[in-house]
N, C-alpha and C positions, 0 to 999 in steps of 0.2 A: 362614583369613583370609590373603591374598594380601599381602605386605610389600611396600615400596618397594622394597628390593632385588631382590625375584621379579620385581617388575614390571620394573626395569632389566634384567635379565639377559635378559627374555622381548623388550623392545625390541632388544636388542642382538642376540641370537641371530638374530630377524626381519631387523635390518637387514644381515648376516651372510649370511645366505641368499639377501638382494636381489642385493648386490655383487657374490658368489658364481655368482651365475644371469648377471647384464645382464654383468660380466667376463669370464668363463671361466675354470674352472680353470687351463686352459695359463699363464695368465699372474700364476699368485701369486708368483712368485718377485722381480717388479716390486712397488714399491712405490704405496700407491693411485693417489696424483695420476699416477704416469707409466702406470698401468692406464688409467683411464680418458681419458685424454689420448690413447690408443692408440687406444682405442675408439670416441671421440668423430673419430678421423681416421680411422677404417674404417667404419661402417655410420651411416646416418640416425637421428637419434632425433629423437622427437617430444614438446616441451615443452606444458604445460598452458597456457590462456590466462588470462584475467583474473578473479579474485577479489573483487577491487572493486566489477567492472561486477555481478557476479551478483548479492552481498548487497545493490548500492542497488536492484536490480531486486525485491527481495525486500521494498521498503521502509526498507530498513536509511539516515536519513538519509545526507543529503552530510557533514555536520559532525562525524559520531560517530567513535570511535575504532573500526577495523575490527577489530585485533586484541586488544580487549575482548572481540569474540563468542567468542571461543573458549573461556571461561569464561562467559558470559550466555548465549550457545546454540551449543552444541556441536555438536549434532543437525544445525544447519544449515549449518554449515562443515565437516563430518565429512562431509556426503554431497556437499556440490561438490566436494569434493576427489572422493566415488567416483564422482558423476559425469563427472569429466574420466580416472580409470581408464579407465573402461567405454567414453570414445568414442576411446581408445587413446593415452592419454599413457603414455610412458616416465618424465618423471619431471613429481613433484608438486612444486610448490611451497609452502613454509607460510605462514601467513596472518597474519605477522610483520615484514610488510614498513614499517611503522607502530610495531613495539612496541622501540621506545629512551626511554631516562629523559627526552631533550627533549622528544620527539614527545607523551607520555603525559603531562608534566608541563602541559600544555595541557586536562588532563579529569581530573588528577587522581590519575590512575594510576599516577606515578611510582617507587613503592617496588613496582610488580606487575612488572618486566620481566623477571626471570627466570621467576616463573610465568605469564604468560602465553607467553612465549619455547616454555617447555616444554609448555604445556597444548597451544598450536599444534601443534606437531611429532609430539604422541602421535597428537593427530585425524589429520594427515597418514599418519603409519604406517599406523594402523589401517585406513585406506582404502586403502594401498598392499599389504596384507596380503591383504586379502579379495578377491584374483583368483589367477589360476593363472600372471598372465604374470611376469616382473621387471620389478617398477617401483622407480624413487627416489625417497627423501624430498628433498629442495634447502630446504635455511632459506634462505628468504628476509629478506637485510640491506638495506636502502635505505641514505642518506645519512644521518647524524647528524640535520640538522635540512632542516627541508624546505622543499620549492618556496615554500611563504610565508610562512619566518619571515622574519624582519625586522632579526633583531639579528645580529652577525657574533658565531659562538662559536669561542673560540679555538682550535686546533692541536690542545694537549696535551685539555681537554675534549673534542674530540670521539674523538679515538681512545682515552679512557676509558668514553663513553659508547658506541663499536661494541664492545670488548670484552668490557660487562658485556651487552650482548647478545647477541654469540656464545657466551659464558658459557653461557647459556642453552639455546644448538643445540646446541651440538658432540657430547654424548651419545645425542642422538637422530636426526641425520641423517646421509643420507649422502655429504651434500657443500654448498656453500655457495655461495650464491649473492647475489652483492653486485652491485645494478640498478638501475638509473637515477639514474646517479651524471654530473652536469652537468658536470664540469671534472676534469682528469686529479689535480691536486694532493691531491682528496678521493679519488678512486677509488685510486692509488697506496697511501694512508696508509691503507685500508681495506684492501688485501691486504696490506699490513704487517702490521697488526696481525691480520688472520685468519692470517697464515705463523707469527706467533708464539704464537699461540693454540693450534694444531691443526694437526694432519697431513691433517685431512680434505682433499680436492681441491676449487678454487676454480674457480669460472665468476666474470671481470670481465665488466661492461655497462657503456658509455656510454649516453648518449640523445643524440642528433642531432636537428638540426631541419632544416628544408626546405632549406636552403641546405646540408647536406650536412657540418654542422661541429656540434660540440658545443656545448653553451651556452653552453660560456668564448671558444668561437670556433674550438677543436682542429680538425684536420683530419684525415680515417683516417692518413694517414701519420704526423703525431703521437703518434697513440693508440698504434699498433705501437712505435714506437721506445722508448714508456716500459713497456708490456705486457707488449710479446712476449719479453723475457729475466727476466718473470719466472715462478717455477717455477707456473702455472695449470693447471690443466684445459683451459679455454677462453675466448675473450674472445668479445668481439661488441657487439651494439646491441639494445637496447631502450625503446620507449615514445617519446612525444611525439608521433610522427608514424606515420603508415598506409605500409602494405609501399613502394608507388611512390619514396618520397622515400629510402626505405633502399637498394634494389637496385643504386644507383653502389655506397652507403656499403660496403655487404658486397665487394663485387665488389673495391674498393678496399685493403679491408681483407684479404681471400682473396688477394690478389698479392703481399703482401707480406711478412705475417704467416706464422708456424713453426707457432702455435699452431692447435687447431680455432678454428671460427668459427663462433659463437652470435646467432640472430638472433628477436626477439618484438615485432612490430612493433603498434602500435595496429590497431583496426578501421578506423580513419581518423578524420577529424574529428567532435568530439561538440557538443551540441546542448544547451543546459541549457533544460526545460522545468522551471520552477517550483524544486523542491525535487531533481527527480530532472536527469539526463543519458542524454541517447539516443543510440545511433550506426545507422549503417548498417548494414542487413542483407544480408552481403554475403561470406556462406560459399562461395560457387565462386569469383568474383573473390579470395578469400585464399587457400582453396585451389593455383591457377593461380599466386600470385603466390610461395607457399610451393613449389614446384615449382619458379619463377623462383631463388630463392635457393639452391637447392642446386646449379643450373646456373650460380649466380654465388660456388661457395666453401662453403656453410654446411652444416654437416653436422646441426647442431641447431638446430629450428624451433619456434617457438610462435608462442604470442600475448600484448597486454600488452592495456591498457585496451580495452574494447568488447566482447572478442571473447568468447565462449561456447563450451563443450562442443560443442557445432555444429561451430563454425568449427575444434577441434581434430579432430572425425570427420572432417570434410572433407580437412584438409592431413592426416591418417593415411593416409587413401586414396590421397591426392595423392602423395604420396613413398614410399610402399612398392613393393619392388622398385629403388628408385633406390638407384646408389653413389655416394657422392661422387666430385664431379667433380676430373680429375689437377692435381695443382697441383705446382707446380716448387718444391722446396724444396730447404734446403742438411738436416742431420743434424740432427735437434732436439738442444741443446748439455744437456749433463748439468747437477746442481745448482751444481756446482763451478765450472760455467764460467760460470753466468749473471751478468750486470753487474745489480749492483744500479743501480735508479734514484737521483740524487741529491736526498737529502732538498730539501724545500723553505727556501726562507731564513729565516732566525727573525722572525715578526712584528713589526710594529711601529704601535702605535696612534697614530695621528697628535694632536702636541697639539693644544689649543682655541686657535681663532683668536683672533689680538690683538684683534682689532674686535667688539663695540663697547667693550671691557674697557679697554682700553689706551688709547683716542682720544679721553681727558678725555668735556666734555657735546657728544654729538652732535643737530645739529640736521639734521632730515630734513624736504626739504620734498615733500608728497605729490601728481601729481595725477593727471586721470580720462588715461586713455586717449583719442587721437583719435577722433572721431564719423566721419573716413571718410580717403581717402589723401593727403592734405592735409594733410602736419606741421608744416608753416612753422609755421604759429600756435604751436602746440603746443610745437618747440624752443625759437622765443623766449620764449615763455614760462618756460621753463625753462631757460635761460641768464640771464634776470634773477632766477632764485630764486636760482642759486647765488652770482650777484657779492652778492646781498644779504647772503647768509652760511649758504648752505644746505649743508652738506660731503656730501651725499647726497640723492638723490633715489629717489623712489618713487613706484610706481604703488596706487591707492590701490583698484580694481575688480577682483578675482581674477576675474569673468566675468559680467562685464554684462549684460544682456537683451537690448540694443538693438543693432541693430549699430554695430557698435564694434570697432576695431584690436583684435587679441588682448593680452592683458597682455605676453607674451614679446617679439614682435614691438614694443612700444611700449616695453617696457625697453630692448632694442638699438638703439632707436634715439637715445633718450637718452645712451645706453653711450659707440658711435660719433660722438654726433653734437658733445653735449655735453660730452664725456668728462669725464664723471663715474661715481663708483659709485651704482650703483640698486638698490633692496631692490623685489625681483620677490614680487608675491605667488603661491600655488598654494591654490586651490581645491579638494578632495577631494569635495564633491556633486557625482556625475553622474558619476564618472569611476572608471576602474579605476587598480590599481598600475601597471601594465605602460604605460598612457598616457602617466601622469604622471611615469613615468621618464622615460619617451622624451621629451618636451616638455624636462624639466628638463635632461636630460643635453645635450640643441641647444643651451639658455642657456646652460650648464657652457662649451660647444665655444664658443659668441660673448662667449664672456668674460662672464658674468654669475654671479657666487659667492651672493651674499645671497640670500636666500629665508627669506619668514613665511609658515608650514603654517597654514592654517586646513580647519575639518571644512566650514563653508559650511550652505545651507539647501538644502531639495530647490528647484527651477527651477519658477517657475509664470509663461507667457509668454502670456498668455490662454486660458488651460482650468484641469481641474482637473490635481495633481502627479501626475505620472505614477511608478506604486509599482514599475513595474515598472524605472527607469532605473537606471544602475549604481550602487550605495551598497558593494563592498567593502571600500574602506577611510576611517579617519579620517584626522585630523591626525596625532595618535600613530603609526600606524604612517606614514603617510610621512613623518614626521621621522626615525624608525627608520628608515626606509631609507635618508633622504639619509644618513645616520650608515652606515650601510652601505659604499654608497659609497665612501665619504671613505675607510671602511679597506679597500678592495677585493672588496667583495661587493654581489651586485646581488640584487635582490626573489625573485629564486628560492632565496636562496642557495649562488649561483655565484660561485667567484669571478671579478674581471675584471682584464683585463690590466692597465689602468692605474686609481689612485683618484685620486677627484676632490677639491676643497676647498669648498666647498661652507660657509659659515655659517648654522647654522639659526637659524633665529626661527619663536617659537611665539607663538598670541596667546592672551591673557588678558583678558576680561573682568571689570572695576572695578563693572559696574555688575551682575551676577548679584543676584540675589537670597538663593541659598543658596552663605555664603563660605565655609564649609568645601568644599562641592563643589565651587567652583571652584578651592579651593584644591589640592582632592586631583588636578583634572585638570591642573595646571601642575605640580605635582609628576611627574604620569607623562610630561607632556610633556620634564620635565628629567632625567628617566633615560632617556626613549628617545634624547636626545642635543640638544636644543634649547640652544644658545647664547645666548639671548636672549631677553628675552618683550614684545612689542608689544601694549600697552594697545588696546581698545576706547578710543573716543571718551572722553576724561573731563569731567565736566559740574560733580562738584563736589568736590572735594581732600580734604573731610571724609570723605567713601565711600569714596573711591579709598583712601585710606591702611589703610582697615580689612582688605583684603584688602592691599595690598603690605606690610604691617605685620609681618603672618603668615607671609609667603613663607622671614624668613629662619629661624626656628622650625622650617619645613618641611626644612631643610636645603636650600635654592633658592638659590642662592649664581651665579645669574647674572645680568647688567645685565637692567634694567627700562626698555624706550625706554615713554616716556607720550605717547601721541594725543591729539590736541586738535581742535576741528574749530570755531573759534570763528565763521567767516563763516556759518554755517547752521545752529547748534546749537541755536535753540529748535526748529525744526520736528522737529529729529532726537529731542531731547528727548519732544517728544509722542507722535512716533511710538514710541520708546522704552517709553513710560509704558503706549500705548493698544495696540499691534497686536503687542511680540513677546514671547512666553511665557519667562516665570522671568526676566524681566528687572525691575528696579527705576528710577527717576528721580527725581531731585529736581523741584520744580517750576518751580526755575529753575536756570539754570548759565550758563557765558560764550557769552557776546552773546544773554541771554537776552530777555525780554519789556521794554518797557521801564519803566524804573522811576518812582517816584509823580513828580507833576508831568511825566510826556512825554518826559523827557531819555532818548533812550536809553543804553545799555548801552556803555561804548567796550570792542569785542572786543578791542583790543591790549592795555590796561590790565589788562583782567580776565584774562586770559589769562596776562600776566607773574606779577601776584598769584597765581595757581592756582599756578604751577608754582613759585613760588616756597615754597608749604605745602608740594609734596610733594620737596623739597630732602632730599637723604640718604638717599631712598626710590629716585629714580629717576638714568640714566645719562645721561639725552638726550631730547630731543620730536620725534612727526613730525606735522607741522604740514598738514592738508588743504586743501589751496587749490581754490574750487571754479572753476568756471569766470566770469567776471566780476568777479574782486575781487581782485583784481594786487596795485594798490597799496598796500591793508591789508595785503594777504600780506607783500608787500615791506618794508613797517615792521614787522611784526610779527619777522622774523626779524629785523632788525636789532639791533631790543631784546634780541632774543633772543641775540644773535652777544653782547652785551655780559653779558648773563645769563651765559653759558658759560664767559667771561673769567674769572668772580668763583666758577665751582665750584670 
């Protein structure tokens, strides 16, 4: 029976004999990282391509955790790895680009990451093993947390959780590879703690995007000046984008930079069809363009997302025979001499905005968006909400049907016009992360902070809903992200130069049907960082209370603004009751049907009585004004401005 420890010593002696062959004796007297640093500036090596693209071509969902497989099928990640031998990779990467305690704590697998770490890395040998040429094993590290989380994790956690990762490699490979790292702050704090971990030699990777800069906005000459004095292997680029948009980056990077220069570019742009993603097939074109890079600096080549065993035969053919090209250098400086990079600043999580905490009962008055470029109406309107007594305004349609001003565009102009503050709503049906940043982050730039997350319904605009329109995120995670933001990270988790301020508000429906479930999703909406929570419509004070009742049990300890919508709340009512799923209604509520004898309903009256039940429950009301009822609106704040007086 073969022990743990035969087995280590037979790993090690393999990887021994790898370093041994792709080094050369001449040069043991160097220590590893400045061997291969050596070697990495004298002859072409050729890196493997994508592991990702292969297993989802295998079936392997989008959603699943990749470096799972290496324990659930080994078989099949043991032979891409020999497939990318065989079409002449020098060095292999592990299939642990994914397996950190964050990443894993997403499926479950949290407490696996050193054995999967390790289980990786043996599959990798074993395939590195079974040829006659020298090849390398490279652990593959990614970022702590990745392109979609949503929550900013702190400094100290994350260079806990890359350690207990390299934990994992360092026995089994023969060098480290930390890749697609968005912003130099993360990439930096990752070779720190790999220099402290281990003597193995480091490959750093940025990822760049078309414009030629990093995703925090770096620029190559950035990247060297924090890189290039530290003790690596090699730096370089990899991922996001196809060879064309890299060939400045390297070229820029090679002028300037002491170190070799590492490049693994995408296949190019991918394609999501259903469940899976397609790229282009476009093994001579990478090849050619792999040829291109070493003519611009790069002495090591692969590939990242797309590319296949193909596309690494190709660029093997392509650059054999090729030396790297001369580059004008001063003496690469010894360990002694290298400048440390300066740590980054100690964080600081910004506190929760005074509003609507601090600003007694606030009354918000809400209305539609202009029906076309014609505001007039619309401001005056909205200048007599506020002399009425309205301290805020809002817009009440995150995305109407009809045409109609955009919600953003019809805040700014209130912002500007009116100067007042406005509570912008954001929609999540229909739309991606990356959208909804970009819209919100214009309002952030035009002055516009408030913001109430809702998840929205799917769009039916005469046909049936279209399944296939974007639904990746809810309200949760975009509240998570404005919360990002605010402390310097953006939806990829990048950080960014500058954070925003940004007040969330989440909404909460009074009128659900099942109040634990609603209660549990206002709950997740106040841990992923909601300030605030904006009632649906309320119709009757006795409902409404049973759910706000609960919120502070829940440990919910944020203001409560209550919606009211008395000018058209029986129709709303109906519809309520009749057409939308897991909802409930009273049969009547304010300004509802009118009452025996014909008298109807007075909406002001009924409306102060409402809110006057849920007193102690709630911080503030936003008051819907629709279009034609001004001057109830107008009284109704009033009473209300005196209501506020007496919280």
């Amino acid at each position: 029976m073969v022990t743990t420890g035969q087995r280590l010593r037979r790993v090690l002696s393999s990887r021994l004999d790898a370093i041994q062959l792709f080094w050369g004796w001449e040069m043991l007297s160097e220590d590893s990282r400045s061997r291969l640093r050596r070697r990495f500036a004298e002859q072409i090596v050729v890196c493997d391509g994508a592991m990702g693209t292969m297993l989802h071509s295998t079936g392997v969902p989008l959603d699943r955790s990749l470096c799972e497989l290496n324990v659930t099928k080994p078989r099949l990640v043991r032979d891409l790895h020999a497939a990318y031998v065989s079409a002449g990779a020098d060095i292999i990467q592990t299939n642990t680009f994914d397996a950190n305690r964050l990443r894993l704590s997403r499926v479950g697998l949290e407490d696996s990451v050193v054995e999967l770490n390790i289980a990786g890395a043996r599959l990798a040998r074993d395939a590195a093993r079974d040829t006659d040429r020298p090849v390398l094993v490279a652990g593959s590290v990614g970022p702590a947390n990745s392109a979609t989380a949503v929550s900013r994790i702190p400094r100290q956690m994350r260079a806990e959780v890359l350690r207990e990762q390299m934990a994992g490699l360092i026995d089994w490979v023969d060098l480290l590879m930390l890749e697609t790292f968005g912003d130099l702050d993360s990439l930096v704090q990752a070779v720190e703690v790999a220099l402290q971990e281990s003597d193995l030699p480091i490959v750093a990777q940025m990822t760049f995007g078309d414009d030629g800069r990093t995703l925090r906005g770096e620029d190559p000459a950035a990247v060297v000046a924090a890189l290039d004095r530290l003790d690596l292997a090699a730096i370089g680029a990899n991922c996001t984008v196809g060879p064309a948009a890299l060939q400045d980056v390297i070229a820029e990077l090679a002028a300037s930079a002491e170190l070799p220069i590492v490049v693994q570019p995408n296949a190019g742009t991918p394609q999501r069809l259903g469940r899976q993603v397609r790229y282009v097939h476009n093994t001579a074109y990478f090849a050619a363009a792999a040829a291109e890079f070493v003519g611009n600096g790069a002495t090591i080549v692969g590939g990242c997302c797309g590319t296949t065993p193909a596309h690494t035969r190709a660029v093997a053919k392509a650059v054999a025979g090729l030396l790297p090209s001369p580059r004008s250098r001063r003496a690469t400086p010894t360990l002694r001499e290298r400048v440390p990079v300066v740590p980054s600043a100690p964080e600081h999580v910004p506190d929760p905005p005074a509003w609507p905490r601090d600003a007694g009962f606030v009354i918000i008055a809400g209305l539609a968006a202009p029906q076309g470029p014609d505001v007039r109406g619309f401001v005056d309107q909205a200048r007599e909400l506020k002399a009425a007594g309205a301290g805020v305004l809002a817009i009440t349609e995150p995305a109407p049907p009809a045409t109609r001003v955009g919600p953003v565009a019809a805040a700014v102009v209130l912002h500007e016009r009116v100067e007042a503050e406005v509570l912008l709503p954001a929609e999540t049906a229909d739309r991606t992360l990356p959208a909804l940043q970009a819209d919100l982050l214009g309002a952030h730039a035009l002055g516009l902070r408030m913001v109430v997350c809702r998840t929205g319904s799917p769009r039916v605009a005469g046909d049936y809903p279209d399944a296939a329109q974007p639904w990746d995120v809810d309200s949760v995670r975009l509240i998570a992200a404005l919360r990002g933001l605010n402390e310097g990270q953006d939806w990829r988790g990048v950080a960014t130069r500058e954070r925003t301020r940004f007040v969330i508000g989440a909404s909460i429906s009074t009128a659900a049907a099942d109040v634990n479930r609603e209660a549990d999703r206002a709950e997740a909406k106040a841990d992923a960082g909601a300030h605030f929570l904006v009632t649906d419509a309320i119709h009757d004070a006795d409902e409404a209370s049973l759910l706000l009742a609960v919120l502070p049990g829940r440990g919910i300890d944020i203001p409560v603004i209550a919606s009211i919508a008395p000018f058209e709340s029986f129709r709303a009512l109906e519809r309520l009751r009749n057409e939308v799923p897991e909802m409930s209604a009273p049969a009547t509520g304010v300004g509802g049907p009118p009452r025996a004898g014909g008298r109807p309903v007075d909406a002001v009256e009924a409306s102060v009585e409402l809110l006057e039940k849920l007193r102690g429950l709630i911080s503030g009301v936003l008051v819907h004004v629709p279009r034609g009822s001004q001057r109830p609106a107008v009284e109704l704040l009033q009473r209300l401005r005196g209501l506020g007086d007496r919280a």
